[in-house]
C-alpha positions as CSV (number, residue, x, y, z in Angstrom):
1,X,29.0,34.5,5.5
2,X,27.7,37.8,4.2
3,X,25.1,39.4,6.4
4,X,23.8,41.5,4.1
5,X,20.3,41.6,2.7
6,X,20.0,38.6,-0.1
7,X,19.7,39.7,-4.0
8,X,16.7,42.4,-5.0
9,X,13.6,40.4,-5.7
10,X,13.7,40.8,-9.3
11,X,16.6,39.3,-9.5
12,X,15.1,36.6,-7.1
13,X,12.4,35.5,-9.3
14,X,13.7,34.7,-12.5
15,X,13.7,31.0,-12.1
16,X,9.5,30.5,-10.6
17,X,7.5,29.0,-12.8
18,X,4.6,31.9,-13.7
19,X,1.2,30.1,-13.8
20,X,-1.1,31.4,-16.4
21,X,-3.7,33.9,-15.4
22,X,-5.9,33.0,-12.9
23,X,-4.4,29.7,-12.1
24,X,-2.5,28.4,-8.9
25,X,-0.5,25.0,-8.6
26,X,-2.0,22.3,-8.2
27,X,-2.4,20.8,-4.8
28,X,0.2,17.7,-4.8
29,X,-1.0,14.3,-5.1
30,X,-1.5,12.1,-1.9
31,X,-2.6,12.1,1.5
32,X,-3.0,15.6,2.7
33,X,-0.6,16.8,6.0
34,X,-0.8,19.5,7.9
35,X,1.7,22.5,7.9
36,X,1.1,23.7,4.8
37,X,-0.4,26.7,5.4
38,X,2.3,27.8,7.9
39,X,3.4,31.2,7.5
40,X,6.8,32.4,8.8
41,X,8.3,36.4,9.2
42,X,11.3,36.6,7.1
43,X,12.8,40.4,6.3
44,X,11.4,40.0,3.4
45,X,8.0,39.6,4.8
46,X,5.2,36.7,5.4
47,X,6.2,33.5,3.6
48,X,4.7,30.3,3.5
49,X,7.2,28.1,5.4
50,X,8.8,25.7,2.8
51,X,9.8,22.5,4.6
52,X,11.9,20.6,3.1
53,X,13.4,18.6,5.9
54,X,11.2,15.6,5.2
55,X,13.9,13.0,5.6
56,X,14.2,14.3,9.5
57,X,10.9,13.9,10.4
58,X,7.6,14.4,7.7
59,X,5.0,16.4,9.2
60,X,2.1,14.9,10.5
61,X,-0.3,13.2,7.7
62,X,-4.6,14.2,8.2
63,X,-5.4,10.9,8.6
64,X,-3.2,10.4,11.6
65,X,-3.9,13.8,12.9
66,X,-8.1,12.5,12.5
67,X,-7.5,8.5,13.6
68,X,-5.4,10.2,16.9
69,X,-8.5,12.8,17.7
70,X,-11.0,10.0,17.1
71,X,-9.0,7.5,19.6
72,X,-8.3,9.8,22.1
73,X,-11.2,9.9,24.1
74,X,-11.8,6.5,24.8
75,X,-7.6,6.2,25.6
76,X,-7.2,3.4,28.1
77,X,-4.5,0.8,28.8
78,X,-4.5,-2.5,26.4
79,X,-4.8,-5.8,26.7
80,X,-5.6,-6.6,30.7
81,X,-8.1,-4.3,31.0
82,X,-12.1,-5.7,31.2
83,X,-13.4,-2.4,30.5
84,X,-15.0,-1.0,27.2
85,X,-12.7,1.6,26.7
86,X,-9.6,-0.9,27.1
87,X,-11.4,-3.4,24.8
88,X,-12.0,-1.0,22.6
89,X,-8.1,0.4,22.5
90,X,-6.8,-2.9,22.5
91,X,-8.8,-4.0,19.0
92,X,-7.3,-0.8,17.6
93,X,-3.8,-1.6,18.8
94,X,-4.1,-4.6,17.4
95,X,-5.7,-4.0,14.3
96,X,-2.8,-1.6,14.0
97,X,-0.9,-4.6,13.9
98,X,-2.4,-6.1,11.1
99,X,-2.7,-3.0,9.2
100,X,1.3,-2.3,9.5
101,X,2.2,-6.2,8.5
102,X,-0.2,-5.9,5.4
103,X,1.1,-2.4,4.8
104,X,4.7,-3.9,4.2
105,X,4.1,-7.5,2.7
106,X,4.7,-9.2,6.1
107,X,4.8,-13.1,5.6
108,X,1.6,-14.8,7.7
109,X,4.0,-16.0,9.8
110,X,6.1,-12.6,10.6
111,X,5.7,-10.9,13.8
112,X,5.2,-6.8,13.8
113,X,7.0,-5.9,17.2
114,X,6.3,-2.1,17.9
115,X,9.2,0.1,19.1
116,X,9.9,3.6,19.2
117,X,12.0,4.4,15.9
118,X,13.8,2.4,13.3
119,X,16.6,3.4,15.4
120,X,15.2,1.4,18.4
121,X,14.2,-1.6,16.1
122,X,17.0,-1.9,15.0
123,X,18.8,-2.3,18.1
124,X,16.0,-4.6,19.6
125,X,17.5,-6.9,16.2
126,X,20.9,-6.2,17.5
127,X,19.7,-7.7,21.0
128,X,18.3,-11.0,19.5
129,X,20.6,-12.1,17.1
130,X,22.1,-15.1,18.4
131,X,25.5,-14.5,20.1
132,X,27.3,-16.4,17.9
133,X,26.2,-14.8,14.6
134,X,27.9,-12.5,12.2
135,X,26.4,-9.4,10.8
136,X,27.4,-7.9,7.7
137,X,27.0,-4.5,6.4
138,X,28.1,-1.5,4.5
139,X,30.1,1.8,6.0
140,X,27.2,3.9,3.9
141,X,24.5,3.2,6.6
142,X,22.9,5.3,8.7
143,X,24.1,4.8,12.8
144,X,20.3,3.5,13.6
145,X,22.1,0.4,11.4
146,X,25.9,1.2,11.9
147,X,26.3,0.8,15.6
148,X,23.9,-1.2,17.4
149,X,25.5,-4.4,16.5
150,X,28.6,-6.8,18.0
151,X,31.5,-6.9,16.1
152,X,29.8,-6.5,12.3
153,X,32.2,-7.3,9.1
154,X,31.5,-3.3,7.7
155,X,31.9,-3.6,4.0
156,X,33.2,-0.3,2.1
157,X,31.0,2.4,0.4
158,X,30.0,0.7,-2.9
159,X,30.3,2.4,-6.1
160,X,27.6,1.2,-7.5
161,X,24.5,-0.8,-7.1
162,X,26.2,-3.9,-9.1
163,X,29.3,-3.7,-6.7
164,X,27.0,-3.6,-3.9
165,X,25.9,-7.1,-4.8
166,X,29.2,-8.0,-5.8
167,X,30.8,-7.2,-2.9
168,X,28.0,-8.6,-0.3
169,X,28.2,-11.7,-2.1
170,X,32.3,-12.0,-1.7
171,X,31.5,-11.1,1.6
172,X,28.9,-13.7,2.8
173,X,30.6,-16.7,0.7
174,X,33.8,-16.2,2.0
175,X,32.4,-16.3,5.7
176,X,30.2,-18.9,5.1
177,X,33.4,-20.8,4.2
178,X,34.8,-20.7,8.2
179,X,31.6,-20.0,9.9
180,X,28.5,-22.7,10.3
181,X,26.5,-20.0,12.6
182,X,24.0,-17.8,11.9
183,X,24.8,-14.6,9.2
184,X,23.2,-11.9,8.6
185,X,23.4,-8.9,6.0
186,X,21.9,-5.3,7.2
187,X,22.1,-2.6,5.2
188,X,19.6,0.4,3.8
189,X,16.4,0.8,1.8
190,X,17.3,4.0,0.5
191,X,20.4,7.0,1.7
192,X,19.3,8.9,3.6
193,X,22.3,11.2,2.5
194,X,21.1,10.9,-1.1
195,X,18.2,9.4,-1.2
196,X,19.8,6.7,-3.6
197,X,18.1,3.2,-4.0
198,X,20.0,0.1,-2.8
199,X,19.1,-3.3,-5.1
200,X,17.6,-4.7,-2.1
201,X,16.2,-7.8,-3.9
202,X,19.4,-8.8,-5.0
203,X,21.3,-8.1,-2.1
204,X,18.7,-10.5,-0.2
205,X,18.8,-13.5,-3.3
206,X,22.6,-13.3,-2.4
207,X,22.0,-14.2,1.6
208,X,20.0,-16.7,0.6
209,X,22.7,-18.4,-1.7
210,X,24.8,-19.1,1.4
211,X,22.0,-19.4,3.8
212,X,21.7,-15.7,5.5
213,X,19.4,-13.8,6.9
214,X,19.1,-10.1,5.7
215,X,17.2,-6.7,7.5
216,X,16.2,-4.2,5.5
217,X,16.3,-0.5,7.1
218,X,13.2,1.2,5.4
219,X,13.1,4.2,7.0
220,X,13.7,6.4,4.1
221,X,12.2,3.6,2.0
222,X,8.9,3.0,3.0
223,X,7.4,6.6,2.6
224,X,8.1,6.9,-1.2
225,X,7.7,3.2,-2.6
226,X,5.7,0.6,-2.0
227,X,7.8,-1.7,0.4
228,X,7.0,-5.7,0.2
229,X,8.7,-7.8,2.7
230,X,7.6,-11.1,0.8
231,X,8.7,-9.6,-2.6
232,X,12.0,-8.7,-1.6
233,X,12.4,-11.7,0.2
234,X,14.2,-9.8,3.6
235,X,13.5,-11.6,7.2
236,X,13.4,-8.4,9.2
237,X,12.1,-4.9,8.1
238,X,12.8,-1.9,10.5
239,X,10.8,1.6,10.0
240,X,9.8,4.7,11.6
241,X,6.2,6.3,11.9
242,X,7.5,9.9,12.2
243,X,8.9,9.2,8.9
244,X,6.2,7.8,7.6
245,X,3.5,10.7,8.4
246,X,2.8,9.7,11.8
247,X,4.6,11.7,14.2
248,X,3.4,10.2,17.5
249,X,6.5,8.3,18.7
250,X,6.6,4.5,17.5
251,X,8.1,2.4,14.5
252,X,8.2,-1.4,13.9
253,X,10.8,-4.1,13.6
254,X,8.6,-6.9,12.3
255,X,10.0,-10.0,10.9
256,X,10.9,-13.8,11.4
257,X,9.9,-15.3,15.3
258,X,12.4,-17.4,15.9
259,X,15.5,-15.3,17.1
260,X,12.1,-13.1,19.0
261,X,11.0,-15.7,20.7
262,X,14.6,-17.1,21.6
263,X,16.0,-14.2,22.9
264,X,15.2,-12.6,26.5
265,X,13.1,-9.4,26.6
266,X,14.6,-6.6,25.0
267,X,12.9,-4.3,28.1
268,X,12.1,-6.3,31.4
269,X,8.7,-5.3,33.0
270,X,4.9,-5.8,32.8
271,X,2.9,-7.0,29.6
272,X,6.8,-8.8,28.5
273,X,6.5,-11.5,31.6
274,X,3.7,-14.6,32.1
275,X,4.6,-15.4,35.5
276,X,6.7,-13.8,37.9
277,X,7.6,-16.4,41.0
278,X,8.2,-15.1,44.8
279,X,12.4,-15.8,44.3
280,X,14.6,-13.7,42.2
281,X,14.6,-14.4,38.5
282,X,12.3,-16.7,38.8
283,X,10.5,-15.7,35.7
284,X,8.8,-16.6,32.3
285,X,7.8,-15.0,29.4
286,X,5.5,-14.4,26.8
287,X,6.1,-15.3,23.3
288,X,6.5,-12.5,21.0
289,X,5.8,-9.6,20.1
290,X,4.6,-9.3,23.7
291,X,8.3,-10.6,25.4
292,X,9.3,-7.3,23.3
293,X,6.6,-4.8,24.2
294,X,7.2,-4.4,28.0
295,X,5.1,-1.5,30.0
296,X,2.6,0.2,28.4
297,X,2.1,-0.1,24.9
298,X,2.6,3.5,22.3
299,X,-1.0,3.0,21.4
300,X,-1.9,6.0,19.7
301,X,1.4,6.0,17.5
302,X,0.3,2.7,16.6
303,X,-3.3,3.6,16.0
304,X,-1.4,7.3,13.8
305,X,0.8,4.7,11.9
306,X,-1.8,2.4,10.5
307,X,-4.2,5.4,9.7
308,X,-1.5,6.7,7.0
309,X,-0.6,3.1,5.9
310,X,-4.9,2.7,4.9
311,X,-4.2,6.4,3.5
312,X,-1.2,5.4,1.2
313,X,-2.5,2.2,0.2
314,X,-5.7,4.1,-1.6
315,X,-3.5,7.0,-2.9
316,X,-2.2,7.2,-6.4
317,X,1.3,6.0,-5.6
318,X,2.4,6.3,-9.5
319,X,1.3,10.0,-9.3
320,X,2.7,11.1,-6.2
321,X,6.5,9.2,-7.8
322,X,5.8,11.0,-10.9
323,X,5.5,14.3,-8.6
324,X,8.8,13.9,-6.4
325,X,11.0,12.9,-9.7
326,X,9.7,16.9,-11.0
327,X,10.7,17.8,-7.7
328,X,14.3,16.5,-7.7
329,X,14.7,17.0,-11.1
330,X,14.2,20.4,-10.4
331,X,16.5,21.1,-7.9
332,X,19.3,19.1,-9.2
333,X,19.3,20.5,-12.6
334,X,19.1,24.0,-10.6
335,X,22.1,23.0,-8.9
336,X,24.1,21.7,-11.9
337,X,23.9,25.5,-13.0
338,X,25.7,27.1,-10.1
339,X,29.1,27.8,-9.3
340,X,30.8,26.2,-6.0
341,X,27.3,23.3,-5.8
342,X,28.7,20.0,-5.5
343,X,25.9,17.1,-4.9
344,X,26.6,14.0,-3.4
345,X,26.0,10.7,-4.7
346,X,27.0,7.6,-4.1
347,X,26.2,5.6,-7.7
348,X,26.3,8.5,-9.9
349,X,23.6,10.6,-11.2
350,X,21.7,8.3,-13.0
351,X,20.5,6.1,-10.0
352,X,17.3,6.1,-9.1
353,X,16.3,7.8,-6.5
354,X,13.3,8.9,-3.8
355,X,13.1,12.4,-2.4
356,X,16.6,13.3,-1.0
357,X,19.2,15.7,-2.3
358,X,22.3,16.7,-0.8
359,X,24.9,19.1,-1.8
360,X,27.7,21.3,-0.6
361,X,28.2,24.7,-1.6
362,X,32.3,25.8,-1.4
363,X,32.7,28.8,0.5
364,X,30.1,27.8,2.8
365,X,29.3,26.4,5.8
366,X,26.4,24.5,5.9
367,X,25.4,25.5,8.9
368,X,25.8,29.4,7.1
369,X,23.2,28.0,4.1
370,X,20.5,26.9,6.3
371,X,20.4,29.7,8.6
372,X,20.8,32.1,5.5
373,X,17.8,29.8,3.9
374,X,15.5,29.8,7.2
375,X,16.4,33.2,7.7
376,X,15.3,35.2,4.0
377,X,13.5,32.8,2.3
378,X,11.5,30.6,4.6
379,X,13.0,27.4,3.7
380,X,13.9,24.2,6.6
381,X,16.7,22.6,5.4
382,X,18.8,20.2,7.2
383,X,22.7,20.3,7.8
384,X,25.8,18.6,9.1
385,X,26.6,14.8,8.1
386,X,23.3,13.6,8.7
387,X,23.6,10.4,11.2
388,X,25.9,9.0,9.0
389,X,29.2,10.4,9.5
390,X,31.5,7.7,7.6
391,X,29.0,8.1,4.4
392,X,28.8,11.7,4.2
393,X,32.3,12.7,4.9
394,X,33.8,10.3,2.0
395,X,31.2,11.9,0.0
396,X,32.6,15.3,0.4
397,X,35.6,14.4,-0.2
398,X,34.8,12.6,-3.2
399,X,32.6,15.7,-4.7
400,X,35.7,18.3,-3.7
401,X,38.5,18.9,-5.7
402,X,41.7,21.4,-5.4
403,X,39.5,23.8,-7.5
404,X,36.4,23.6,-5.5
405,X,37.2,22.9,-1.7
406,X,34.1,22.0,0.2
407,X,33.3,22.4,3.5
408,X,33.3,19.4,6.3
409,X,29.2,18.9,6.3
410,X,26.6,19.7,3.6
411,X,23.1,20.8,3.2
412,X,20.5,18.1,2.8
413,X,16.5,18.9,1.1
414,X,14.0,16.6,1.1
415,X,10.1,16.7,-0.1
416,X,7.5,14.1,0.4
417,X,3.5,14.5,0.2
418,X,2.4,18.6,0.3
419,X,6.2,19.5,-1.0
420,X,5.4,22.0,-4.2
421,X,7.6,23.3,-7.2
422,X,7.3,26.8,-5.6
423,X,9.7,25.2,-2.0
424,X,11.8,24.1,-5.1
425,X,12.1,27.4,-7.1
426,X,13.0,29.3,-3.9
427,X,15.2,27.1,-2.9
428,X,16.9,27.2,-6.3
429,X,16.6,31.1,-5.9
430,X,18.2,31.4,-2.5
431,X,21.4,29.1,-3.6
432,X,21.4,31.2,-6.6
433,X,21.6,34.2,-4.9
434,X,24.0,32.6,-2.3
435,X,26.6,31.5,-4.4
436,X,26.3,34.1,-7.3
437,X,26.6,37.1,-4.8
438,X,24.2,39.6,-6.5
């Protein structure tokens, strides 16, 4: 890639949107974060850092950054403890609890285990499903839900949401046909290649019809749309708080208690066992969540997580879908208009969609358009294939063609609450600039 210096800025400008006199944009709708007012040297000079790397990790919401500094100095340990401080951090944890099963339409009767990630939820799934089930799911997932289980039926890459349903529901029937066991389906909430929607409800009234279970990954889900586990009718939900606003280290897997409670701790240690006898494995444990929460309990990024949850749920979630669609409208019409962009999709351009857009740009290594973006214009952007390999490499070769040969990994931008149509516009000017050469 060219080190030279990037186009002159007149040329650089043509595509921001000029405000009338006086006027600045508008702040964006939602919970405030932090990080917004981050400024970054670039040879161009002081920018405000555009970070559009959301689907990585969102930066840190207020209302965590406030429910953390308000926690923290009565921090003890949870749920042995007789003292005030450990009372009072245990009614916290636990209201954290309730706050992230109400947050996601938990069932009464669903248990909210808390992990680390939606990557260690998910395998904690992977470690009580009954040995002699079969899990099915799709080649488009991300590895948090690719490679944590035993054995899975992997369907192929679906060309569109109908297929999807079509093919799940082949799948499942014709399994149900040889095995009596347990089933069940896995698959996503939302790419996060492409930030494309899967028909999640349908997929799950298609387990039912043969008597499968089905776990919804809403990692990429959760932070755009209003997630109901009882609505959708999915046994097991699987998220992530740094995802979700809350960058303090913990996620959920909450769902159904049987296979919980049935299987063996997925840690072995303190606050998992009931009694401990004097001869080797001579041990019993609690019920769940606790047989899952061995040692010492992620309190504050519990405490984090439930502080954005009560933040989204008063927040104008209409307003801040109407704001991302501008966003991604934006950029993808922006990169219909240049030479050498390819996006990736995986149901066309018409599906809907949350905050995610991917795209390849010939000529290019990804790893050359990030730096180059970081470097003049301020921008985070995230490259390579993304966690999910298998996904994003049939996408590039699906988006290439002998005209237009792309390079192996691609460029992925992603807003969420405090992303602005200026990131957009100078992202749209840097590619411009990029591909056009001026």
């Amino acid at each position: 890639m060219s080190t030279q210096s990037p186009p002159n800025p007149i040329a650089a400008t043509r595509t921001r949107r000029l405000q009338p006199e006086g006027q600045v944009e508008q702040p964006p709708p939602g919970p405030r974060v932090l990080g917004g007012d981050v400024v970054v040297d670039t040879p161009r000079g002081l920018l405000t850092y555009a970070n559009l790397d959301y689907a990585a990790s969102a930066p840190c919401a207020v209302a965590a950054q406030e429910a953390v500094n308000e926690i923290l100095p009565y921090y003890a340990s949870v749920h042995r403890g007789a003292g005030a401080l450990s009372q009072k951090c245990t009614r916290g944890f636990e209201h954290a609890r309730q706050t992230l099963g109400w947050f996601i339409g938990a069932r009464s009767d669903d248990l909210v285990v808390f992990t680390r990630s939606t990557t260690d939820s998910l395998n904690l799934l992977a470690h009580i499903v009954p040995a002699d089930a079969k899990v099915v799911t799709f080649a488009g997932e991300h590895h948090a839900n690719l490679l944590p289980w035993r054995d899975p039926i992997r369907l192929p890459v679906p060309a569109t949401p109908a297929e999807a349903v079509a093919a799940a529901e082949a799948a499942l029937t014709d399994l149900r046909r040889t095995h009596k066991g347990p089933i069940l389906l896995a698959v996503t909430g939302a790419s996060n290649v492409t930030g494309e929607v899967w028909p999640v409800a349908e997929l799950a009234r298609v387990a039912r019809s043969v008597d499968a279970r089905i776990a919804l990954d809403a990692a990429q889900l959760a932070p755009h749309r209003r997630v109901d586990m009882a609505e959708l009718d999915v046994d097991y939900l699987a998220l992530s708080g740094h995802k979700l606003y809350a960058p303090f280290g913990a996620g959920i897997l909450a769902g159904r208690s049987d296979w919980m409670d049935a299987a063996t701790p997925y840690l072995a240690g303190g606050g998992a066992s009931a009694l401990v006898g004097d001869a080797a494995g001579e041990v019993s444990w609690h019920p769940s969540p606790s047989r899952h929460e061995a040692g010492s309990p992620n309190v504050i990024g519990a405490i984090a997580m439930a502080a954005v949850c009560t933040a989204l749920d008063d927040a104008d979630w209409a307003a801040m879908a109407a704001h991302e669609h501008r966003l991604v409208a934006t950029l993808r019409e922006g990169l219909a208009t240049m030479s050498g962009a390819r996006e990736l999709s995986i149901f066309g351009p018409g599906a809907d969609r949350v905050g995610i857009v991917t795209f390849a740009v010939a000529g290019h290594d990804s790893s050359d358009v990030s730096a180059y973006l970081a470097k003049w214009y301020g921008i985070g952007v995230r490259d390579g294939l993304f966690c999910s390999h298998p996904l994003t490499r049939g996408l590039l070769r699906e988006a290439g063609s002998a005209e237009c040969t792309l390079p192996p990994t691609a460029v992925r931008a992603s807003v969420g609450l405090g992303s602005k149509i200026e990131h957009i516009d100078r992202l749209i000017d840097g590619l411009r600039g990029l591909t056009s050469g001026e």
